[in-house]
C-alpha positions as CSV (number, residue, x, y, z in Angstrom):
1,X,0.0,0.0,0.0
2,X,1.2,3.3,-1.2
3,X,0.8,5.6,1.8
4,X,2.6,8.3,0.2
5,X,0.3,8.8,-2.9
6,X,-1.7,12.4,-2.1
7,X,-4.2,14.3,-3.6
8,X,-3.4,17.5,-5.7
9,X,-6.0,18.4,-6.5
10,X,-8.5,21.1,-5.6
11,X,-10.8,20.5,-2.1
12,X,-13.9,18.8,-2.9
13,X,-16.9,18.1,-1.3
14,X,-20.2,16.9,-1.7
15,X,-23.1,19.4,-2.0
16,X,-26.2,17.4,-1.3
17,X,-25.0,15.1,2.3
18,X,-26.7,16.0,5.5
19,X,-24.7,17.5,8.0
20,X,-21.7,15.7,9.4
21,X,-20.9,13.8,11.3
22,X,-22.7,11.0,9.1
23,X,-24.7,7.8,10.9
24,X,-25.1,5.6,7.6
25,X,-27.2,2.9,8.2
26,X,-26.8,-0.6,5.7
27,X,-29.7,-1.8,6.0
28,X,-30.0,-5.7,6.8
29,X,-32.6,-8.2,5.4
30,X,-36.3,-7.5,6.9
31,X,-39.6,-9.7,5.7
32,X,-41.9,-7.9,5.6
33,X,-41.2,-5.0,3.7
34,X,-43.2,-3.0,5.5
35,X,-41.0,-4.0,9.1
36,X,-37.9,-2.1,7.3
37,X,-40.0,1.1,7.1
38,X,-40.9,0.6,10.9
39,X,-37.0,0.3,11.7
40,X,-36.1,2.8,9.0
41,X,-37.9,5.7,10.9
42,X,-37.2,5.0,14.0
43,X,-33.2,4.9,12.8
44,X,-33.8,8.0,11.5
45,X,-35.5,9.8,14.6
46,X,-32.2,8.2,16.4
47,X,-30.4,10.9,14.0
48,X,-29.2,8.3,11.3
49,X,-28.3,10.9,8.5
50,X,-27.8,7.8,5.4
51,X,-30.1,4.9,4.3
52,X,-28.5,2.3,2.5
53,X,-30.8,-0.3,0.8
54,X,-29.2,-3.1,0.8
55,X,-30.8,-6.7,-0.4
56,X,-29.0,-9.7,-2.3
57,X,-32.0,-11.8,-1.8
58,X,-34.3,-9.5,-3.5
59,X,-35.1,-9.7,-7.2
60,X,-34.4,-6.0,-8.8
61,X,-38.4,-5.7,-9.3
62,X,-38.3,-6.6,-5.0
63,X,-35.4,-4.0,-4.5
64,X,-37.1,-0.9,-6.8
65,X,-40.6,-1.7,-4.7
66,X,-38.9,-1.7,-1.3
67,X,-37.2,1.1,-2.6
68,X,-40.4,3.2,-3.7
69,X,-41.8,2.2,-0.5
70,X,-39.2,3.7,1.9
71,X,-39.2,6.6,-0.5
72,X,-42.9,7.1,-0.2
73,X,-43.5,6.0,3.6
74,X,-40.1,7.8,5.3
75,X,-40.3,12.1,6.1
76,X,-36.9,11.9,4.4
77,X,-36.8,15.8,4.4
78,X,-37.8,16.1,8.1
79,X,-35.0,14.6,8.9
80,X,-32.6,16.0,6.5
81,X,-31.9,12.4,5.5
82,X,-30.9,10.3,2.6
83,X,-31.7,7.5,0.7
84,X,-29.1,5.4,-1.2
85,X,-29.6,2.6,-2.9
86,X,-26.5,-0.3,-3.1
87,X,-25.0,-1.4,-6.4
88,X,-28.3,-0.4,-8.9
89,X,-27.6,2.8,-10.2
90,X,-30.6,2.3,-12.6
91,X,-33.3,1.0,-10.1
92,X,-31.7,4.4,-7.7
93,X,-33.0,6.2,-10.6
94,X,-35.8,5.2,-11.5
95,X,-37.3,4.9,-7.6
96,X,-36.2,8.7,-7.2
97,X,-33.7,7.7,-4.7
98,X,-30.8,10.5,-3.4
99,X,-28.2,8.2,-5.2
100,X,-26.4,5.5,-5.2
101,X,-23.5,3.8,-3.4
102,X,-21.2,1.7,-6.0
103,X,-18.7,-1.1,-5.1
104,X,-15.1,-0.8,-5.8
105,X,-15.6,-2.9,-9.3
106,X,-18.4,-1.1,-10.5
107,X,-17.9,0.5,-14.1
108,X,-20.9,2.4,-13.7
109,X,-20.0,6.7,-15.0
110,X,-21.2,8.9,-12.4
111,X,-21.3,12.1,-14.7
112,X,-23.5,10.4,-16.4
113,X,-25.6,9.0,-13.5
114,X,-25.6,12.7,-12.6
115,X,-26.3,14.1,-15.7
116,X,-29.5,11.6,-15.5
117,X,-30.8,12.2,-12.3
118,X,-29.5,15.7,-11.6
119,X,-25.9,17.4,-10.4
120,X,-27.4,16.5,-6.5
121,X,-27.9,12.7,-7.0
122,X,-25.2,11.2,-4.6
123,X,-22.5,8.2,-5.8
124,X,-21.3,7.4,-3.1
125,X,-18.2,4.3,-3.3
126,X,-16.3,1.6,-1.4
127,X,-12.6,1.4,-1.7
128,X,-10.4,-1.0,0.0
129,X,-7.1,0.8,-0.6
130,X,-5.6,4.5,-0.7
131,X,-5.0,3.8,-4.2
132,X,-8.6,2.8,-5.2
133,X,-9.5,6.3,-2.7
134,X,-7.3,8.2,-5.3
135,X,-8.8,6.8,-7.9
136,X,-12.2,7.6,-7.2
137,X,-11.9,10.7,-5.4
138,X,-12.9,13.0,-8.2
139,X,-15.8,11.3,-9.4
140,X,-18.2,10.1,-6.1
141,X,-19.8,12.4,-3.2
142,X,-18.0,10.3,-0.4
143,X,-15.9,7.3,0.1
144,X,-16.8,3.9,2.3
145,X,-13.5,2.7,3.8
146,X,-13.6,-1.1,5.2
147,X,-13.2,-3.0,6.8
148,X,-12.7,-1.3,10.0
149,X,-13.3,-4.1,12.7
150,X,-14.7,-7.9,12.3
151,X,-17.8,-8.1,11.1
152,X,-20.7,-10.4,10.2
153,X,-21.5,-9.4,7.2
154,X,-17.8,-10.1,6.3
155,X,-16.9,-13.6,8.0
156,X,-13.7,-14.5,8.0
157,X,-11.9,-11.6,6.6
158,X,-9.3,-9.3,8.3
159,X,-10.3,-6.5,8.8
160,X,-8.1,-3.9,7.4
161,X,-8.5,-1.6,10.2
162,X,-8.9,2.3,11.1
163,X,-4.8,2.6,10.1
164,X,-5.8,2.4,6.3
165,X,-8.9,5.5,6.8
166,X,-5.9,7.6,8.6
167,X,-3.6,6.8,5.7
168,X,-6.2,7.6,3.0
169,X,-7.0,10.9,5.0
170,X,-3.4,11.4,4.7
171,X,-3.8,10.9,0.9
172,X,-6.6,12.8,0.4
173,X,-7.0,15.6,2.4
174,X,-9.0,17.2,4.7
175,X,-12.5,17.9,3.0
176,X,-13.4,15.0,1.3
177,X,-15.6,12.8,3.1
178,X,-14.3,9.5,4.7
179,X,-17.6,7.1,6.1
180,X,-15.5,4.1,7.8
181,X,-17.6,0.9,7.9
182,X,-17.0,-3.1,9.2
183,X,-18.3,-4.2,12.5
184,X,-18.5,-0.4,14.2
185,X,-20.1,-0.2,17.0
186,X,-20.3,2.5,19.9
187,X,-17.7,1.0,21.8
188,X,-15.3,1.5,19.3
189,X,-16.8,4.5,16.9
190,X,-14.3,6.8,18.5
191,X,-11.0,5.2,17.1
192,X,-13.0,5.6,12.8
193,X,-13.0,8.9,13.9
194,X,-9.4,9.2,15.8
195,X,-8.4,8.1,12.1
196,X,-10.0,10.9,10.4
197,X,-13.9,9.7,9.1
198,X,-16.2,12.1,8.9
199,X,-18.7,9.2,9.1
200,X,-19.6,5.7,10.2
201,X,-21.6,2.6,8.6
202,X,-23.1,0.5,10.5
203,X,-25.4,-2.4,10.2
204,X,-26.0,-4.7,13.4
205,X,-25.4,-2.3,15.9
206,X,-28.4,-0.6,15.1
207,X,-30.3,-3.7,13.8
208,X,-30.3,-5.7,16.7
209,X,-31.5,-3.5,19.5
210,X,-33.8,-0.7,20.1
211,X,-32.8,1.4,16.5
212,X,-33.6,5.1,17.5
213,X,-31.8,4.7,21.2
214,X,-28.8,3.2,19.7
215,X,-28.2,5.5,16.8
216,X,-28.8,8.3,19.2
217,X,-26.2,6.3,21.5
218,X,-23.9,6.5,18.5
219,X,-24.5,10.0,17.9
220,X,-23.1,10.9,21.1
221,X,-20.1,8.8,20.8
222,X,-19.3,10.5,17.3
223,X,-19.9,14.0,18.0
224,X,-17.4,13.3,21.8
């Protein structure tokens, strides 16, 4: 890993995030549908500031009606929130979604995703590596760095660890935002952003227990 590659390019940030610091919540699998809505608003009254869809179950007609659904059913505005839909930049589209967040391999164009759906559609990115960061940095709204810390919905895999968000900070800069992601949770939200995020990720931390007291729990522990 190339810690020494930087940036040189102008500061750039994102004009259409909510207000940092950023509580992205990947959503898990819920049947029924309309049980993700419940735990969808209550995330958000915890002060969750990102929704990202996220079902490899689903068919892509499932995934745009869940989509439609949250679009339709959550007071995104209320809570200056956003909704992002994983991977389908097309279905993101099409259900009026705020964007879309992109894995590391995908060959989708985001000028022309924005040019599409409008300059303030979000693409939003996962990278694994301060060169992928660098790669990336001039074309998406914010990078997802994992993994953090061991995680479930990675088994097995080492977890690269806050050191690689620090050295892609380092690489990057100061203004772009960095959303660290992998098995967060409040007891260990604090060393993400020790590393430089200006965000977290989380999935089972807010899935398993009571949603709107634990992202408010995580709130706290971010904004310490």
């Amino acid at each position: 890993r190339k810690a020494s590659l930087r940036y040189e390019g102008p500061p750039r940030m994102a004009l259409n995030l909510p207000q940092k610091p950023y509580l992205v919540y990947l959503t898990p699998i819920v049947r029924p549908h309309a049980r993700l809505i419940e735990i969808v608003g209550n995330a958000l009254e915890g002060g969750v500031s990102i929704v990202q869809l996220r079902d490899k179950e689903a068919s892509k007609d499932e995934f745009f009606e869940v989509a439609e659904m949250l679009r339709q059913a959550v007071p995104w505005d209320s809570h200056d929130a956003k909704l992002v839909l994983n991977t389908y930049a097309d279905i993101a589209i099409d259900a009026r979604a705020h964007g879309v967040h992109l894995p590391e391999l995908a060959r989708d164009d985001p000028a022309l995703l924005k040019s599409r759906a409008g300059s303030e559609f979000l693409v939003g990115r996962s990278v694994h590596s301060v060169e992928a960061a660098l790669r990336f940095l001039d074309s998406a709204d914010y990078l997802q760095v994992g993994t953090m810390f061991p995680s479930n919905s990675h088994p097995g895999k080492t977890p690269e660890g806050p050191k690689l968000l620090k050295e892609i900070r380092a690489a990057v800069g100061d203004s772009f935002n960095l959303i660290g992601v992998g098995g967060i949770e409040k007891s260990n939200v604090t060393q993400v952003f020790d590393a430089g995020a200006s965000g977290a990720a989380v999935i089972s931390a807010i899935s398993r227990d009571n949603p709107k007291h634990t992202a408010r729990l995580l709130m706290e522990a971010m904004r310490s």
